[in-house]
KENU-617912 format. One line per field, with one value per atom (N, C-alpha, C, O): x, y, z; atom name. Coordinates in steps of 0.2 Angstrom, whole numbers, always signed. Layout:
<pts>
xx: X_...;
yy: Y_...;
zz: Z_...;
pavex: CA_...;
</pts>
This chain:
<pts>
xx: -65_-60_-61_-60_-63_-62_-56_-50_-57_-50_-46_-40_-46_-41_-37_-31_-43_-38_-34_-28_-34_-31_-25_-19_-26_-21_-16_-10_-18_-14_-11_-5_-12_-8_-4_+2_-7_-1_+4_+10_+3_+9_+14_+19_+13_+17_+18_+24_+14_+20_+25_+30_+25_+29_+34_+40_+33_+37_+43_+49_+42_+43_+47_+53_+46_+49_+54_+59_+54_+56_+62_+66_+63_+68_+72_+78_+71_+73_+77_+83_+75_+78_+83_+89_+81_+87_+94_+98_+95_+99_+103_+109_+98_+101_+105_+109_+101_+103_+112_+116_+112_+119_+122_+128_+120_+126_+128_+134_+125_+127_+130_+134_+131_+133_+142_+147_+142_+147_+154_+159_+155_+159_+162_+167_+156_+160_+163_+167_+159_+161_+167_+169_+169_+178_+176_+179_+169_+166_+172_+176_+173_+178_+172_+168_+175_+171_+170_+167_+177_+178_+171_+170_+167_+164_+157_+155_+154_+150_+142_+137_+143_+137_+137_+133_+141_+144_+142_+138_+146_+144_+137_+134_+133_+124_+124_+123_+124_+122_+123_+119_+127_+129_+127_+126_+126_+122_+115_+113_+112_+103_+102_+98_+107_+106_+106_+101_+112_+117_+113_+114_+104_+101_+99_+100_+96_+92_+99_+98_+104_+110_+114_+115_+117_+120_+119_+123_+109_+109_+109_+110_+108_+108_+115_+116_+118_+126_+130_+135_+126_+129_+129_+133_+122_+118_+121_+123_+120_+122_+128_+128_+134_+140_+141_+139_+145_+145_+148_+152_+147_+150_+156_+153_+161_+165_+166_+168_+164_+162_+152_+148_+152_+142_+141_+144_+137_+133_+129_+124_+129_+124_+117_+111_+118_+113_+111_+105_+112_+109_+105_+99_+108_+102_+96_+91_+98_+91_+87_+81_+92_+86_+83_+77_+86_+80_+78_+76_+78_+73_+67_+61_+69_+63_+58_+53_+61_+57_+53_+47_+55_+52_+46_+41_+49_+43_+36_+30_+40_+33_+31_+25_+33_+29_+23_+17_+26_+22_+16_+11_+18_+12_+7_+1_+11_+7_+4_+1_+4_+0_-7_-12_-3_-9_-15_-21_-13_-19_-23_-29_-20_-21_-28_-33_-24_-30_-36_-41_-34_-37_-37_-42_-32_-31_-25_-21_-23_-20_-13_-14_-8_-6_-1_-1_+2_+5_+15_+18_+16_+22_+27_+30_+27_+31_+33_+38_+24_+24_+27_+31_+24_+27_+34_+37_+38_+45_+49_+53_+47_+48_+48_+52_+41_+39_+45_+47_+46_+49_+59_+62_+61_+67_+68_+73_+63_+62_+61_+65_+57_+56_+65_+66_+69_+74_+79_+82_+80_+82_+82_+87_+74_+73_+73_+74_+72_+73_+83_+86_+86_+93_+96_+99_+94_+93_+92_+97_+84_+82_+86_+85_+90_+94_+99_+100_+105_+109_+107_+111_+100_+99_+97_+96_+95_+95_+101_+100_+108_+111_+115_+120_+115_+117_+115_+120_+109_+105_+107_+107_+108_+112_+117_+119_+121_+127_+128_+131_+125_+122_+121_+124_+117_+114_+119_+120_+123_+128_+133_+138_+135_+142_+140_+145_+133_+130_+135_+140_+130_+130_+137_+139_+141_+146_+152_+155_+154_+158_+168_+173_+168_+174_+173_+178_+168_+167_+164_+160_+168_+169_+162_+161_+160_+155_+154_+155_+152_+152_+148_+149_+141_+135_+140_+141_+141_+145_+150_+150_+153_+159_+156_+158_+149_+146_+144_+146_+140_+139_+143_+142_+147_+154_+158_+161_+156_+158_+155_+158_+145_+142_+139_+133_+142_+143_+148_+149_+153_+160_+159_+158_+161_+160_+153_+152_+149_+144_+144_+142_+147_+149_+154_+153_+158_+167_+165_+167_+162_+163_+158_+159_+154_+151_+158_+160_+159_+165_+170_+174_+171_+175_+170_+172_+165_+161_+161_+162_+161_+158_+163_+162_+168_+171_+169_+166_+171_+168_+169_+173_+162_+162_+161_+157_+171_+171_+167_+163_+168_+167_+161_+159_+157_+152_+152_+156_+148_+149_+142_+138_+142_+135_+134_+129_+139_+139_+135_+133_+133_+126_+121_+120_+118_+112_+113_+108_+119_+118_+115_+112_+120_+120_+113_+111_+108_+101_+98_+95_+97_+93_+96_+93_+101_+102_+98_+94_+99_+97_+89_+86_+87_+80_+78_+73_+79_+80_+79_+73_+86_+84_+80_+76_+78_+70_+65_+63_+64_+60_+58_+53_+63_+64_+64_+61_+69_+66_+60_+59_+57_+48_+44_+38_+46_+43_+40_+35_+47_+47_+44_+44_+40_+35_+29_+25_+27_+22_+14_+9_+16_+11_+13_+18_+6_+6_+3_-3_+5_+2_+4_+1;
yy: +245_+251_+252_+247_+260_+261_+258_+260_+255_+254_+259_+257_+265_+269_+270_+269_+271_+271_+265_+267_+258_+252_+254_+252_+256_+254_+262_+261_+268_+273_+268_+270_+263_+261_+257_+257_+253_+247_+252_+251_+258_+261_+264_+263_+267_+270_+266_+265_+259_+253_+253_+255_+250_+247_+252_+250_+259_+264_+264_+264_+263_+264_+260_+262_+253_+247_+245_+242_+246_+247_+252_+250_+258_+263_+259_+260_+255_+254_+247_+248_+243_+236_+241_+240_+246_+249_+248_+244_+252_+254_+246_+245_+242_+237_+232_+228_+234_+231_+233_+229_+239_+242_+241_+242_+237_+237_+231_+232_+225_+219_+220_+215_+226_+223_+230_+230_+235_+236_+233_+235_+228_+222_+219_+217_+219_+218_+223_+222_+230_+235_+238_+242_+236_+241_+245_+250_+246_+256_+257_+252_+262_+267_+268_+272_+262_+264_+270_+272_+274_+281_+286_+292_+282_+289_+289_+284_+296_+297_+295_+294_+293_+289_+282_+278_+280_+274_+272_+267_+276_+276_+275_+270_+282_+283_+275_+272_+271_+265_+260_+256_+260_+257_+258_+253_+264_+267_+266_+265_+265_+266_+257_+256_+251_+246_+241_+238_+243_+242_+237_+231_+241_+239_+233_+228_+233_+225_+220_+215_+222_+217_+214_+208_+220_+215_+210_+206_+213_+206_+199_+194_+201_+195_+191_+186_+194_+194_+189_+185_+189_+184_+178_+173_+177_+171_+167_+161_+172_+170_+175_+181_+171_+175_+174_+170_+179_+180_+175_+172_+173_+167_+171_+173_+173_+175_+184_+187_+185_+192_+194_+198_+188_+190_+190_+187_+196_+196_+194_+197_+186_+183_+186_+183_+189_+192_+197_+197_+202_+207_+205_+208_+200_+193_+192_+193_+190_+186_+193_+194_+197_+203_+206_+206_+208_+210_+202_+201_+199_+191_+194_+195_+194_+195_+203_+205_+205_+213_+212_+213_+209_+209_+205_+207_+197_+192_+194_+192_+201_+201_+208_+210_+211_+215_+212_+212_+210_+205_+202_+203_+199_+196_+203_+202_+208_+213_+216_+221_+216_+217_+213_+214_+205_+201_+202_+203_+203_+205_+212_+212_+218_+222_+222_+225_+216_+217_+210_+208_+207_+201_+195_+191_+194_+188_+183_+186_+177_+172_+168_+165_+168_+162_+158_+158_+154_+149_+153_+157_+150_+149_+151_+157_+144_+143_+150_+152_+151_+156_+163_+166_+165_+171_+171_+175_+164_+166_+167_+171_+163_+163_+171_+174_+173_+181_+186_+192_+184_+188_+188_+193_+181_+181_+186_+189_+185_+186_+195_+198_+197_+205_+208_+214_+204_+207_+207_+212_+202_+201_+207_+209_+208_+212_+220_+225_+221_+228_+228_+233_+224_+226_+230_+235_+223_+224_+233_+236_+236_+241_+246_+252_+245_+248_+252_+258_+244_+244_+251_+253_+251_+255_+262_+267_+264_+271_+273_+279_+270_+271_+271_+276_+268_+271_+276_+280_+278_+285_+290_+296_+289_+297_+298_+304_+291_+293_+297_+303_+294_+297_+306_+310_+307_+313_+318_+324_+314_+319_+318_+321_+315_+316_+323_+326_+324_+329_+337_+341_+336_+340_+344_+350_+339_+339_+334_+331_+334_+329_+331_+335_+328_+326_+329_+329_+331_+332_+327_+322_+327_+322_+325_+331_+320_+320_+313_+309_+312_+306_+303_+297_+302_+301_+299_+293_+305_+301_+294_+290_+294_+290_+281_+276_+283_+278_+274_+268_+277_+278_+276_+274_+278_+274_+269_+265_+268_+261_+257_+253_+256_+253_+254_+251_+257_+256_+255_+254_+256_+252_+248_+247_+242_+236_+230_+225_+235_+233_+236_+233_+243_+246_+242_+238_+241_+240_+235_+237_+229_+222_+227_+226_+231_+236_+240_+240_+244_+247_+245_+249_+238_+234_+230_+225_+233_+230_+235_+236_+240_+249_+254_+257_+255_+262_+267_+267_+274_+279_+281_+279_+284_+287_+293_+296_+295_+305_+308_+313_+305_+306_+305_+306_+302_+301_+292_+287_+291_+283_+281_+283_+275_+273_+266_+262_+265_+259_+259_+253_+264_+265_+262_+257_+265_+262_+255_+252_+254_+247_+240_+235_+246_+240_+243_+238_+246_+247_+243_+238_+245_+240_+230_+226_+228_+221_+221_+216_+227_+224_+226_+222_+228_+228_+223_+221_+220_+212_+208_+204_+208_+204_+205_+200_+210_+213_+207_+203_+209_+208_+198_+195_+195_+186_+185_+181_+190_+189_+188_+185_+193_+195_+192_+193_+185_+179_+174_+171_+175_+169_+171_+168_+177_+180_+177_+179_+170_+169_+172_+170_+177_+181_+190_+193_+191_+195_+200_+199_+205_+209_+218_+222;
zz: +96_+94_+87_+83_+84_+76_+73_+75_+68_+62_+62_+60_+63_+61_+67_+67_+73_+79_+80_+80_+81_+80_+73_+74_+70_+65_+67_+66_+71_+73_+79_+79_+83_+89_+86_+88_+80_+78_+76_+79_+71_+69_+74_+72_+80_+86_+88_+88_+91_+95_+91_+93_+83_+78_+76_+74_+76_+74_+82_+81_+86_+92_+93_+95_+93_+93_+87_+89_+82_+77_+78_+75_+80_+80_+87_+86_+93_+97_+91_+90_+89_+84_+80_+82_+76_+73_+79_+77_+85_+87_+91_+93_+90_+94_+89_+90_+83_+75_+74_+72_+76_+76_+81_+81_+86_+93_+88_+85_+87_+83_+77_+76_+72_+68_+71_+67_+75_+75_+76_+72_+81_+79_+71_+69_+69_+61_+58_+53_+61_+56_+59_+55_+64_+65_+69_+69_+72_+73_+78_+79_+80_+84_+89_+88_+94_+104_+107_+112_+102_+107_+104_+105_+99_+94_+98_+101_+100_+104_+103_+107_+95_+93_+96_+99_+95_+98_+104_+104_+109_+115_+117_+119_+116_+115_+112_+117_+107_+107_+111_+113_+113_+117_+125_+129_+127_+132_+134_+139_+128_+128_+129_+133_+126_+122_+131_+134_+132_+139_+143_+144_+147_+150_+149_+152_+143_+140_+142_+146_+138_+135_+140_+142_+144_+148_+154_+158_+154_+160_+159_+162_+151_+144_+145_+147_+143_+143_+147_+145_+154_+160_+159_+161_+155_+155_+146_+145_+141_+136_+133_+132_+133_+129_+121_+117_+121_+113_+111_+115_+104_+100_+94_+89_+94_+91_+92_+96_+85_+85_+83_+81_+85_+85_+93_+97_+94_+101_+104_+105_+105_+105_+111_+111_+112_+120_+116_+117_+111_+108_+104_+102_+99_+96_+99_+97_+104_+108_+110_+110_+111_+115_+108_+107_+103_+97_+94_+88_+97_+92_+98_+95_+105_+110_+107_+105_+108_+106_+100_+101_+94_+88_+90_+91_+90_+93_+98_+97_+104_+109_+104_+106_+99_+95_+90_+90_+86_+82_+87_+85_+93_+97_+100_+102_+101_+103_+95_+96_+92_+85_+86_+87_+86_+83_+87_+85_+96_+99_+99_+101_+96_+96_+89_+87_+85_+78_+81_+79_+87_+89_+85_+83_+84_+79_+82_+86_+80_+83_+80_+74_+82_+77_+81_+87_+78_+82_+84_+80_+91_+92_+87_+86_+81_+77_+70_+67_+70_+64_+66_+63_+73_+76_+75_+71_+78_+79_+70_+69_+66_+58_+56_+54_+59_+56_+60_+58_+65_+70_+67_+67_+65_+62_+54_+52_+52_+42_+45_+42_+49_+49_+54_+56_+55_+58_+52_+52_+47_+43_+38_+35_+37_+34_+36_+32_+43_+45_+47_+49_+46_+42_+37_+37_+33_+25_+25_+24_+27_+27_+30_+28_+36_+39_+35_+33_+31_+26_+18_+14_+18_+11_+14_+9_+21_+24_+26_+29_+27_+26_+20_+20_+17_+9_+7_+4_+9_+6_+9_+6_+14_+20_+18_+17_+15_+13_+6_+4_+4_-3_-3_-7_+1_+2_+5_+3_+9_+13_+10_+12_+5_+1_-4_-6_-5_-11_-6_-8_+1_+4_+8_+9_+11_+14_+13_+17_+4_+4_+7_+6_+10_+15_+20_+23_+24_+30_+34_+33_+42_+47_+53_+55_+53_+61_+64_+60_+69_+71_+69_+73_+65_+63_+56_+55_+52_+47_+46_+41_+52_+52_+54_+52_+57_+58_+51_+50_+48_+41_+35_+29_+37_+33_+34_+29_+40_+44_+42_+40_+42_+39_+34_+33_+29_+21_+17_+11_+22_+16_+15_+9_+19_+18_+13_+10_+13_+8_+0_-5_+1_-6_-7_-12_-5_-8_-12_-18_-13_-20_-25_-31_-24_-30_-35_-41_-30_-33_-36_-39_-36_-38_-47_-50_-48_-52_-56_-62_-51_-59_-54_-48_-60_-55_-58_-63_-53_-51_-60_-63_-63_-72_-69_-66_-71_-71_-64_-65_-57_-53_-49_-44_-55_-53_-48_-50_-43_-40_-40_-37_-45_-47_-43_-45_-37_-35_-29_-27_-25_-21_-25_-23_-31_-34_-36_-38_-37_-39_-31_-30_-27_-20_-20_-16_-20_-16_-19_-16_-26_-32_-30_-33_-27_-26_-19_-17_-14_-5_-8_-4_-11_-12_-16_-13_-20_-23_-18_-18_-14_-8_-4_-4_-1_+2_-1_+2_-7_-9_-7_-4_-10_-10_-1_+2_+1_+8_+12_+17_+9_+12_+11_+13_+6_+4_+10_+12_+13_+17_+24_+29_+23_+30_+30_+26_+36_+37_+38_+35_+43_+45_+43_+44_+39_+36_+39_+40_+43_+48_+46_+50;
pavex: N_CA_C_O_N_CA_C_O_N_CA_C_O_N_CA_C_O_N_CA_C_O_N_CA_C_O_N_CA_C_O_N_CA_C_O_N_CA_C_O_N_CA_C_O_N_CA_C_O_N_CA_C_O_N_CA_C_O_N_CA_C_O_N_CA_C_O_N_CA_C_O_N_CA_C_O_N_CA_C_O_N_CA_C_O_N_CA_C_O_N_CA_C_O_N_CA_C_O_N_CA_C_O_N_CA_C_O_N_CA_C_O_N_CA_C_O_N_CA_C_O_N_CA_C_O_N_CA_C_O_N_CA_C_O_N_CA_C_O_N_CA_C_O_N_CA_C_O_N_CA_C_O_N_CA_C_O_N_CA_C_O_N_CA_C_O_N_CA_C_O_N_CA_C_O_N_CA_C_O_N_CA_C_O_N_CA_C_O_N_CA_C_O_N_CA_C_O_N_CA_C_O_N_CA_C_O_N_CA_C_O_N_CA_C_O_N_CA_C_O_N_CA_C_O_N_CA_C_O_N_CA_C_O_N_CA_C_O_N_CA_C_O_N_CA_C_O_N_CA_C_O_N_CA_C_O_N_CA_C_O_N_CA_C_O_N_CA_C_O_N_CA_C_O_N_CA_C_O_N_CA_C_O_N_CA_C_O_N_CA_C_O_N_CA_C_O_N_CA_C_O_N_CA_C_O_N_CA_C_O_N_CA_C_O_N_CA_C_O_N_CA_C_O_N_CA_C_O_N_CA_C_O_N_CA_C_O_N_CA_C_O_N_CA_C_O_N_CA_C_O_N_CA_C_O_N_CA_C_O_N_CA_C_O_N_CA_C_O_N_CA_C_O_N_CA_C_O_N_CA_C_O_N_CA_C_O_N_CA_C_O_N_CA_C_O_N_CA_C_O_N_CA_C_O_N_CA_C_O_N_CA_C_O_N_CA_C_O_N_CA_C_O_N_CA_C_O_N_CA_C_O_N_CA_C_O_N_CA_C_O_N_CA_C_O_N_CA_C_O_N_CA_C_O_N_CA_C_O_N_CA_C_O_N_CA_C_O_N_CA_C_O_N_CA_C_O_N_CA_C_O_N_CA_C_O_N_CA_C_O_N_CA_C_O_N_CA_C_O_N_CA_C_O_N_CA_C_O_N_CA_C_O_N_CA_C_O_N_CA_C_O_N_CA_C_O_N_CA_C_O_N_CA_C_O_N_CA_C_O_N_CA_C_O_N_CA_C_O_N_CA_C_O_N_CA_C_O_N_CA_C_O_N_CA_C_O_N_CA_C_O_N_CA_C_O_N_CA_C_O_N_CA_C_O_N_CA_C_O_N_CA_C_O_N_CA_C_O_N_CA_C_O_N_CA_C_O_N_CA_C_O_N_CA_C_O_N_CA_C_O_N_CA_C_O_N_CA_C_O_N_CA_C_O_N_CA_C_O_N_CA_C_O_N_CA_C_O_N_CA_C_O_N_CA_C_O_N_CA_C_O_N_CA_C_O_N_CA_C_O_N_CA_C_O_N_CA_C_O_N_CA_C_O_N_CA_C_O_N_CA_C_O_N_CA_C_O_N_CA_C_O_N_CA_C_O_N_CA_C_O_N_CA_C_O_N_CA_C_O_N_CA_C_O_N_CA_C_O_N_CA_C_O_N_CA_C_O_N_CA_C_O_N_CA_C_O_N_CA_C_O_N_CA_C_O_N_CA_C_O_N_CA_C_O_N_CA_C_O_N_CA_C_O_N_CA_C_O_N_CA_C_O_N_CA_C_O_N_CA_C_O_N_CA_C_O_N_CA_C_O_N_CA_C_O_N_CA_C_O_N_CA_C_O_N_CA_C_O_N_CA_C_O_N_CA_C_O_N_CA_C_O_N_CA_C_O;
</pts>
């Protein structure tokens, strides 16, 4: 197969797989964020997520407020993607390196979640600041609790809120010392 075609497949699986990690990334972290079940983003999350999770569900129950079955199911997704890469480039690695690479890239597509949603908010406070949609309120949900100790560092100068760029410039920091710890470079 030519390099380009191969490297067009890896991008569509990984794009692909990757937008489904996103939404499953939010089933997991709405429990900490307070989201509102009633919000129809919500629901669609929770809808699309449902199939994988709750056959999971039976077998492994949640530990608090973590969901431990939507854990395992984006640990499994990321895991058979990476292994679906490495054969796709025909290269090999061990058990152990996959699952490390597999834990460090969920970590990191987080992180990464956390700073596109910074940025929307960002963009949509320019565009529509005090307006409600359920897309926003999500949004909100999962960037207060990450801005609030920034705001608490730098308040707002003359209406201006310089505590988004402070929080991207640190989650990107982390990014960075995070993507250290990636065994397999793929």
């Amino acid at each position: 197969m030519p390099d380009n075609v191969t490297q067009a497949l890896v991008f569509v699986v990984n794009a692909v797989a990757q937008l489904y990690l996103f939404v499953l990334l939010l089933r997991i972290l709405l429990p900490w964020l307070g989201a509102d079940y009633r919000n129809p983003i919500t629901q669609a999350i929770l809808k699309v997520t449902s199939p994988v999770v709750v056959p999971l569900r039976r077998i492994i129950p949640s530990v608090g407020r973590v969901d431990t079955a939507t854990v395992v199911v984006a640990f499994i997704i990321q895991y058979l993607l990476i292994l679906l890469i490495l054969l796709i480039f025909g290269r090999t690695a061990g058990i152990g390196e996959i699952a490390l690479t597999a834990v460090v890239d969920l970590v990191l597509l987080t992180l990464r979640l956390f700073v596109f949603a910074i940025i929307i908010r960002v963009i949509l406070s320019w565009i529509s600041p005090g307006g409600y949609n359920p897309a926003l309120a999500i949004i909100h949900a999962l960037t207060d609790r990450v801005l609030r100790p920034f705001r608490r560092i730098i308040p707002p100068l003359g209406g201006l809120d310089l505590s988004p760029l402070l929080a991207i410039i640190l989650i990107t920091a982390v990014t960075i010392i995070v993507a250290g710890f990636k065994p397999l470079p793929y």
